[in-house]
N, C-alpha and C positions, 0 to 999 in steps of 0.2 A: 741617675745612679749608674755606675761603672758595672759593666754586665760581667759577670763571675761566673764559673763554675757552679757555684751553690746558689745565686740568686736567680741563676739560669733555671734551674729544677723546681723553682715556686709555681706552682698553677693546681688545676684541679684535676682530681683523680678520677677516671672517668669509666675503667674496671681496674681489677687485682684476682688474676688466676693461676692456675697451675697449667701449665702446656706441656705436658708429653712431664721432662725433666728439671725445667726449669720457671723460673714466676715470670708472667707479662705485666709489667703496671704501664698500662695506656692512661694518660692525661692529655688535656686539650693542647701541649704544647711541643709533647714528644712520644715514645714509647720505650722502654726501659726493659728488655730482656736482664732477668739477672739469674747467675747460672751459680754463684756460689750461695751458702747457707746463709737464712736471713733471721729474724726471729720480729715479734710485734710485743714492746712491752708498753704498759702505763708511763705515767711521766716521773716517775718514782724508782723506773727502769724495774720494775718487776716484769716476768717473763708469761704473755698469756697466752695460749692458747690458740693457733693458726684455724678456725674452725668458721661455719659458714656464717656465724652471729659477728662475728670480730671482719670477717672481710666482708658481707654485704654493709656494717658501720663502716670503711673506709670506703667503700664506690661512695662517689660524688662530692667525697671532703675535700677540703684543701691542702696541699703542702704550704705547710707557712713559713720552714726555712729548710735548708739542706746544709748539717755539717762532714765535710768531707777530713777526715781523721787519716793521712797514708800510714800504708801498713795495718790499720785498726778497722775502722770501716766507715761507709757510708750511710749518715743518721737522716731519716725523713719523718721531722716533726710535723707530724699532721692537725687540724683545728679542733678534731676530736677529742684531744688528749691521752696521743698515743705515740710511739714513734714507729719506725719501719729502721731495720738494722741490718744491712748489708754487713757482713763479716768480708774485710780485705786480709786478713792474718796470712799467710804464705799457709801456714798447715790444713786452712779451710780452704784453699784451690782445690776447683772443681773442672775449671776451666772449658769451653775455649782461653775464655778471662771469667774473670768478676762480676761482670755487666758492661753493656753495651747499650748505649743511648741514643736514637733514630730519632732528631727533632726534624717538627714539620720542614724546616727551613735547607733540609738535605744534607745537613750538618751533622755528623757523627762523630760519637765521642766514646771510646775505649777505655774500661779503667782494668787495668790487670792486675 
């Protein structure tokens, strides 16, 4: 398989927290500062609730795909049956960027 952007981002979630102003999702293959507004819905896209039931169910799940939307945002469909939604819109800049991705492999990747 041709290594992507989105296929890049598949692995396991290994925390999801708040740091100071922004969310860390560390998984086994990278670490994901994201600095703009995110939201956690079902797979039905309803909007639930950021609280410590909804994020200790995503430590240790899996991302099973990543779709990358420009402009719109970045969708992290997790095994639980849920997604993680980075908002890319220009009016949700928060900035430095968007997120920022530190794979183990020394590789960084900026989404603005």
């Amino acid at each position: 398989m041709e290594k992507t952007f989105e296929n890049g981002l598949v692995s396991q979630i290994i925390s999801f927290e708040l740091i100071d102003d922004y969310w860390q999702l560390k998984t086994d293959e990278y670490v994901a500062n994201i600095y703009n507004p995110l939201k956690i819905t079902d797979m039905s896209g309803k909007n639930l609730e950021l609280n410590h039931c909804v994020m200790a169910e995503i430590k240790n799940c899996m991302i099973t795909s990543v779709n990358y939307q420009a402009g719109t945002s970045i969708d992290y469909v997790l095994d639980v049956g849920k997604k993680l939604i980075v908002s890319l819109k220009d009016n949700d800049y928060t900035g430095p960027e968007a997120l920022t991705i530190y794979f183990k492999t020394g590789e960084i990747i900026t989404v603005e």
